[in-house]
N, C-alpha and C positions, 0 to 999 in steps of 0.2 A: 637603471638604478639612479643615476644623477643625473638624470632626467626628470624623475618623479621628486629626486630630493629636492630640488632646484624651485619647483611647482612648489614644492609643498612650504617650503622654506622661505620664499616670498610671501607666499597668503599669512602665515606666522608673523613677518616682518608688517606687511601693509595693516593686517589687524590689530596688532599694539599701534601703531604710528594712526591710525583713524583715532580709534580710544583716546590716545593722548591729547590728539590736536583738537577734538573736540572737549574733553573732560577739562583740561586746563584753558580754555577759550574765554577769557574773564568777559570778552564781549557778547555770551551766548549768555551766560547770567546773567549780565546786565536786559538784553531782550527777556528773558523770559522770566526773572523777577519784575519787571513791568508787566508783559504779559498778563501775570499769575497775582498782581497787585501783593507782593508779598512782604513790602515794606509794611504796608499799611495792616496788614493782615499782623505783623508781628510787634508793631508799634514802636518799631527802629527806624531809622533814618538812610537813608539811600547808602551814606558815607560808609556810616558803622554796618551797615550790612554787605557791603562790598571787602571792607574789612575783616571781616567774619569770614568773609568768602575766601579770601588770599589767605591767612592762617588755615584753614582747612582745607585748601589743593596743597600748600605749598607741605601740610602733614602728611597728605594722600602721598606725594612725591619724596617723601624723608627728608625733604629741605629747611624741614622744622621738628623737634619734640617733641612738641606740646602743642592743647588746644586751649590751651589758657588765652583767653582773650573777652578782654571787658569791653562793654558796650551798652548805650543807652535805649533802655527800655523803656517808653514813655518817660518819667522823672527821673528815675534810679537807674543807678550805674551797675548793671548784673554781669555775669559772665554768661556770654552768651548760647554754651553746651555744656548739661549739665553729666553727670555719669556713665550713663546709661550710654546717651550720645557718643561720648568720649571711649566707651567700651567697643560700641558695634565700628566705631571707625580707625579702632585697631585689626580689627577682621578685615576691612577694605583698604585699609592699607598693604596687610602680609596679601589680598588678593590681586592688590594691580602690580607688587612686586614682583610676586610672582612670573604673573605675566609679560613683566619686564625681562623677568631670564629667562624665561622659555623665547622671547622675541629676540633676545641677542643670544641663546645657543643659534636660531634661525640664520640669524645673522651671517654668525661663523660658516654654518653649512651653508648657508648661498653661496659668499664670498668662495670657501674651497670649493663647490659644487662649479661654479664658473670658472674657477682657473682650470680646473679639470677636463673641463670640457674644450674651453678655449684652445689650450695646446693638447691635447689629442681630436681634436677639430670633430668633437660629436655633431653631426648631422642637426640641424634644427630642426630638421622634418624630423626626428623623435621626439626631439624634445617638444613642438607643437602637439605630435599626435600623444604625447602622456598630459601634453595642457588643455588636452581636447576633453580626455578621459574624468582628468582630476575636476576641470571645472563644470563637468556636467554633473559630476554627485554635489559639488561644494552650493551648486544654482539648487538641484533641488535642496539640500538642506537649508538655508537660507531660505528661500520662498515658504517651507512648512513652516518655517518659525515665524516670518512675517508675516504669515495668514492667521498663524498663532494669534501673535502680540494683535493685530489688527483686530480680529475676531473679540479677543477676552483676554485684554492686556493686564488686568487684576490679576488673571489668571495666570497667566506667562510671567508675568513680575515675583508672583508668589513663590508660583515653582522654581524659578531664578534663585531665588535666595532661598530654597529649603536643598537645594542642589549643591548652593556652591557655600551655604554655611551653614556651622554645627551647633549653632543655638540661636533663639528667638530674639536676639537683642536688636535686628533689625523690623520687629513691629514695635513702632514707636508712635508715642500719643499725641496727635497734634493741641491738645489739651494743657499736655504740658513738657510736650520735646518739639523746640523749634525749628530741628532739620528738616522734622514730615512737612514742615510749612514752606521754608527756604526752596526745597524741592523733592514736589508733587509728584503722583503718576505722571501728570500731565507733562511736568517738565521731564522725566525718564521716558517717555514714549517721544518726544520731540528729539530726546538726546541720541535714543537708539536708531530712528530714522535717520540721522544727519550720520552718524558714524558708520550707518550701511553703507549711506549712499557714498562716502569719502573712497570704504573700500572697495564696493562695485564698481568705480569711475578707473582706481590704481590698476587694480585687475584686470579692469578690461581691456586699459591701455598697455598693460606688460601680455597681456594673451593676443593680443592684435600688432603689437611686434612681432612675437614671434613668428605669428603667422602672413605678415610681411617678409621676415627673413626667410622662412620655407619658401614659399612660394619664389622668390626672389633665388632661392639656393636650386629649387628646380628648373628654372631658367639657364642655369647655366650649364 
């Protein structure tokens, strides 16, 4: 049993902590707003668009109220998310909160998950053979989706947001809502790659522990 919790309670922990360090990465917008030439495309300025950007992570993150923030749009000085914008990115905020507490209940349970073990001295060679278990289903899920997203990422994006929200206010017109510009499929298929790979790298480093420690625990 806390063995499996242990397993599970890290992939919890490393999966919010990938999200985060990539979602708030101001240096991954700065590459991919060049990339994606989106200054130009929205007729802002590098500055004010960087600007834009820090008021809405630091909203995403509750470190602000508000999306009120003005910025020059060619001549005029507009606010740079208009309603609609301001609507669907209260939905995306209650959704990485969320997953901010289900990643610190994780937390808890690793932390007691380890002390528990530690001093009743559970065998690592359990707890490897339930990380053997846990991460063969966790690989195949992961790869179906990244053959998903790779395959017919429209598709996978789509069904992403009819999954995880209760109304349409995330189809937005790049016409006349500047987020679908700021960031594209393009930049959410770059973003989902880099926060795989953050937590395939953690994972495989905490499963190849352990499996250092068994083998090491069978040794003796």
């Amino acid at each position: 049993m806390f063995s499996i919790a242990i397993i599970i309670s890290f992939i919890l922990i490393t999966f919010f902590a990938s999200i985060s360090i990539m979602c708030f990465n101001t240096d991954f917008y700065r590459y991919e707003y060049a990339k994606n030439n989106v200054a130009e495309k929205i007729n802002i300025s590098d500055n004010d668009l960087m600007k834009a950007t820090d008021v809405l992570l630091g909203y995403i993150k509750n470190s602000n109220d508000s999306l009120d923030v003005d910025v020059r749009i060619g001549d005029n000085i507009e606010k740079m998310f208009n309603q609609r914008e301001i609507d669907h990115m209260v939905d995306v905020k209650n959704l990485y909160l969320n997953v901010r507490n289900i990643s610190f209940i994780g937390l808890l349970v690793f932390a007691c998950s380890l002390f528990i073990i530690l001093n009743d001295e559970l065998p690592f060679t359990r707890i490897y053979d339930s990380a053997i278990k846990t991460y063969t289903v966790l690989s195949g899920i992961i790869g179906c989706l990244l053959l998903y997203a790779c395959v017919d990422f429209n598709s996978f994006w789509t069904n992403f947001h009819k999954v995880f929200f209760r109304n349409d206010l995330w189809l937005l017109d790049p016409r006349t809502d500047r987020m679908i510009l700021m960031v594209p499929s393009g930049f959410f298929f770059d973003l989902i790659i880099m926060i795989v790979i953050i937590f395939v790298l953690a994972n495989f480093l905490f499963f190849f522990v352990l499996r250092y420690k068994s083998r090491k625990e069978i040794k003796l």
